[in-house]
N, C-alpha and C positions, 0 to 999 in steps of 0.2 A: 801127733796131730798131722792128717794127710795136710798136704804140699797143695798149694793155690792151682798150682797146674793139673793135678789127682784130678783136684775136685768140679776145674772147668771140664775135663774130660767125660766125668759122671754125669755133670749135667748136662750135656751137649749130645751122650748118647742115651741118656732118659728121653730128652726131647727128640732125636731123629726121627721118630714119625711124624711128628706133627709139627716141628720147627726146624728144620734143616740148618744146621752150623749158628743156633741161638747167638752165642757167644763172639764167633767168628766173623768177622765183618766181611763182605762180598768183594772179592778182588773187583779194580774199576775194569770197565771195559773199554776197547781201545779197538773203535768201530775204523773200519774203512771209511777212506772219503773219496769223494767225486770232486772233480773239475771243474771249475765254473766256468772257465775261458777267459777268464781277467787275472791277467800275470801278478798284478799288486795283490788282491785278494787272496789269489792261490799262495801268496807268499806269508800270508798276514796270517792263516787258517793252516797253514802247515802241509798243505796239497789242496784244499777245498771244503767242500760240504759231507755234514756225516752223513754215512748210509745208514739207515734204518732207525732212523731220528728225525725229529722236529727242530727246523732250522726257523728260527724267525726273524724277518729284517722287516725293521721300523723306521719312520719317518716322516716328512710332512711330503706336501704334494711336490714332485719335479724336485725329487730327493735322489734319484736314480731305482729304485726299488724294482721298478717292471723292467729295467736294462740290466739289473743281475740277474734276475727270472729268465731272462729270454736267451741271457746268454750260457745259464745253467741249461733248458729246457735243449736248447741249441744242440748241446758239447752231448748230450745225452740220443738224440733223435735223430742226429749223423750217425752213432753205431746201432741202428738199427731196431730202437727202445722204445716201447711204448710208455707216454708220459698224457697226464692230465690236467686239465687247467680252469679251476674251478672258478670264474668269474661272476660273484658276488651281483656287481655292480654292470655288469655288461659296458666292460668300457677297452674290454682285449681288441686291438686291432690289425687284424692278418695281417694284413701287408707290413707293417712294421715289424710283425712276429718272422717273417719271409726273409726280410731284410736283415734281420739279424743274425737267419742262418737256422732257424727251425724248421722241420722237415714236415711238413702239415700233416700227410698221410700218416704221421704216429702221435699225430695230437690229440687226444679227445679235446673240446674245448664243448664247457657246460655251463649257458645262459641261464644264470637267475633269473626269475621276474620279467624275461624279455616274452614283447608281444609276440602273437602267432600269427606268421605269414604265409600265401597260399604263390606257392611256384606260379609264375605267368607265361606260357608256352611262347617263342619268339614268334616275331612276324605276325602277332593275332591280336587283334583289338576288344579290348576287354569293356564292356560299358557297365559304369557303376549304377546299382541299382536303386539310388536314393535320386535320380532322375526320372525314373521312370513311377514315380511315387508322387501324389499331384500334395501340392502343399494345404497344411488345414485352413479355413475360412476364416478371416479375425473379423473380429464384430468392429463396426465404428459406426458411423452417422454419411448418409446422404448417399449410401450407395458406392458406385465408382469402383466397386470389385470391389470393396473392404466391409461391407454390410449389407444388410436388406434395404430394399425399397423405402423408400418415404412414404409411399399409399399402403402399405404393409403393414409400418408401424399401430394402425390402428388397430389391426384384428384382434381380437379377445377384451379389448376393451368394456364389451356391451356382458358379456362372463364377470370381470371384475365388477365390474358395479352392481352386479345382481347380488355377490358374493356380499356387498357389504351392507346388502336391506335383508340378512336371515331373520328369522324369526327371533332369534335369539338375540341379535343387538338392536332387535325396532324397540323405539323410546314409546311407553303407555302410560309414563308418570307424569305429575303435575309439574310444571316448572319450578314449584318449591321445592321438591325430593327431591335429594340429590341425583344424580347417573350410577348407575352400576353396568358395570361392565364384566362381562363374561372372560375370566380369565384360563387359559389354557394352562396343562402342566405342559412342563419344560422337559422336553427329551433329554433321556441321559444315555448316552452309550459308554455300555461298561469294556473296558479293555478285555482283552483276550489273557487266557490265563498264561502265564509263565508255567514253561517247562522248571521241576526240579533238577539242579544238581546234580549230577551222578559223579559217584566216587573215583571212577576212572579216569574224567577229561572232567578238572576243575580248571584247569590254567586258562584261561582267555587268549584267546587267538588274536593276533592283529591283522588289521585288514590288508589287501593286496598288496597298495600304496604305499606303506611303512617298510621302513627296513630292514623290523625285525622276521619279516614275514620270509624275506629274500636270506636273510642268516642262517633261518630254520631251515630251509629248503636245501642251501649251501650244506650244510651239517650235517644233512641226510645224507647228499648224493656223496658227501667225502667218504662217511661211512660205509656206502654200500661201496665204493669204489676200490676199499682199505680192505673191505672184508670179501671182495670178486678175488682180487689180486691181479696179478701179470701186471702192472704198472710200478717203472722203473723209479720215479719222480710223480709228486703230485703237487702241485702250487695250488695254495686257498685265497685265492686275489681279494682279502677286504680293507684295499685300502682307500678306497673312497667311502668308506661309514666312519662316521663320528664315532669319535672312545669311547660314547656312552651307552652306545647301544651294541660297540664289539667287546665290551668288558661285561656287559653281560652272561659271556656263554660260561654257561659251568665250567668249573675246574676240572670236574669227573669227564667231561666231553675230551679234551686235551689228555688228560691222563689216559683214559681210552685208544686214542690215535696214537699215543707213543707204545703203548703195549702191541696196538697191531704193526705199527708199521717195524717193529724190531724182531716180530713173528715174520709179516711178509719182507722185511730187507727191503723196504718203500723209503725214498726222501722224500718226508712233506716242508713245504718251503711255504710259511706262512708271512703274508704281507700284511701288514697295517701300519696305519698311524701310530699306535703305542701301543706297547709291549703287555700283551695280555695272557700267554700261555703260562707266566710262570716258571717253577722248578722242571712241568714239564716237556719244556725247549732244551735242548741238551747246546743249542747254540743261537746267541741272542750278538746281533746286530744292528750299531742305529747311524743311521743314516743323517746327514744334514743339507739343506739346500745345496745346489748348485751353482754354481757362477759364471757366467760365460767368460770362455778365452779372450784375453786381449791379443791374439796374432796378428788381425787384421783390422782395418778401422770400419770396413764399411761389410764386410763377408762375415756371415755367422760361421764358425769351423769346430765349435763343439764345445762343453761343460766342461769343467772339473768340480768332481764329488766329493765328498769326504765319510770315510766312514772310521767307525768307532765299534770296537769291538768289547762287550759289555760283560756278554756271559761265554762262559767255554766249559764246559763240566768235565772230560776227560781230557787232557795232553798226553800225547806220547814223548816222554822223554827221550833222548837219544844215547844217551849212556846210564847205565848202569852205578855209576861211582857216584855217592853222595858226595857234595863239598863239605871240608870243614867251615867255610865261610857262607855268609848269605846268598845264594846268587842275583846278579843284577834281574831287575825289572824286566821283562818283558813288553817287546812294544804292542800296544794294541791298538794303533790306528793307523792311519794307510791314505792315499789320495789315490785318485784314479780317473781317467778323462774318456770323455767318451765323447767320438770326434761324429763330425757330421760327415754323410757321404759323400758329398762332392768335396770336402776339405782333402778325403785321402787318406794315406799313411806319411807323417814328419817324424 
């Protein structure tokens, strides 16, 4: 009777064309990481954020979420890197992105659903054209710019009354027959026909104004941006839309970006409210409110954050030797402050 080992071997080279190492489970992978520029994080994460993986940090609002972004986006756009920042909700603010140490000229920075605005050349006076447009006439009583005339009112009167001696409602009965009266049919106006369905675009679109419309738009540009290349970092900012409408996005959409971005060697750094990617986030982050320092009584000088680290799917071990014994717990949470600019360095 062949040997358990024989007989994995037979089968594993039966299947070679078509199932590469059946049997054989996939060594993990054991990605590089990037920097974020926060000493506590870098320490919590074992150097930083993976490269060519889906990082996600979650949280509620003024959780710190856009002050690791900006200080990853930061540590990356100093050497030289083009990076992306896909702003959902249009609520990215330069100057604070400046302040943090991001180098703008390597930013794409891509407005969902934000209005379209026309440059206004300096020193030149622009006159808006709903002045030059006279307002419509509203109907009232007695004139005064709000109506017609009062001797006006009369015209057509002597039309109406003719209208109502036709031939057809003059009375020729006797006062005992009752009246009959000439009844008109009633206009019907039929609706316009609906287009059919077509088998291609069933999904219903939602309007400008909704969320999801801004999601969908988001989702594209990531994609077209994953699938250009030359971007070192890409941040997908939705953290100002409700869970309910960011837990929508397909599972297949997220499984999609993690196969590209491990082809192009991309960090995409996903923000939200709650953790929507899934198994495929290779690193899951959550975030809790803030609290302001007590240094001073009357001087604001900065937060302290907390975060919590949820998921991590590969570690690199540092040694090679198994313990005979359990090893202790690993820690996964971490504090970190984030001071205000006039407070300084303490």
């Amino acid at each position: 009777m062949p040997s358990s080992s024989l007989l994995r071997s037979q089968i594993e080279a039966a299947l070679a064309d078509r199932i590469p190492s059946a049997l054989t489970p996939a060594p993990p992978i054991i990605r590089s990481v990037q920097a974020t520029g926060i000493a506590d994080i870098d320490t919590l994460l074992n150097g930083g954020l993976p490269v060519g993986a889906i990082s996600e940090i979650s949280g509620s609002e003024c959780s710190g979420r856009t002050s690791i972004a900006l200080s990853f986006i930061a540590h990356i756009t100093q050497a030289a890197n083009a990076c992306a920042w896909v702003d959902v909700s249009d609520t990215l603010h330069p100057e604070s992105a400046t302040a943090a140490g991001v180098d703008l000229p390597y930013l794409l920075w891509v407005r969902c659903g934000a209005q379209k605005t026309h440059a206004v050349p300096q020193n030149r006076f622009v006159l808006d054209e709903k002045y030059l447009i006279p307002p419509p006439v509203q109907k009232g009583l007695h004139g005064g710019g709000f109506g017609p005339h009062p001797r006006g009112e009369n015209k057509g009167i002597s039309d109406a009354i003719s209208g109502l001696l036709q031939p057809e409602t003059v009375i020729t009965a006797r006062c005992a027959e009752p009246l009959h009266r000439v009844r008109r049919e009633k206009e019907v106006f039929a609706s316009p026909p609906v287009p059919a369905k077509s088998a291609t675009n069933t999904r219903k679109r939602a309007s400008p104004g909704k969320p999801w419309s801004r999601i969908d738009q988001a989702l594209r540009v990531t994609d077209l941006l994953l699938q250009a290349g030359g971007f070192s970092a890409i941040v997908l900012d939705m953290g100002s839309i409700a869970p309910e409408y960011a837990s929508r996005v397909p599972l297949a959409t997220w499984f999609r970006y993690r196969a590209t971005a491990e082809r192009t060697q991309a960090s995409i750094l996903l923000l939200t409210q709650y953790s929507c990617a899934r198994s495929s986030a290779e690193l899951v982050l959550r975030l809790q409110s803030g609290n302001a320092l007590q240094e001073e009584s009357t001087v604001f000088t900065g937060i302290k954050y907390s975060i919590e680290l949820a998921r991590q799917r590969f570690t690199h071990d540092q040694t090679n030797v198994v313990p005979l014994r359990k090893p202790p717990q690993r820690e996964t949470g971490a504090n970190w402050i984030s001071r205000a600019t006039w407070a300084g360095q303490r």
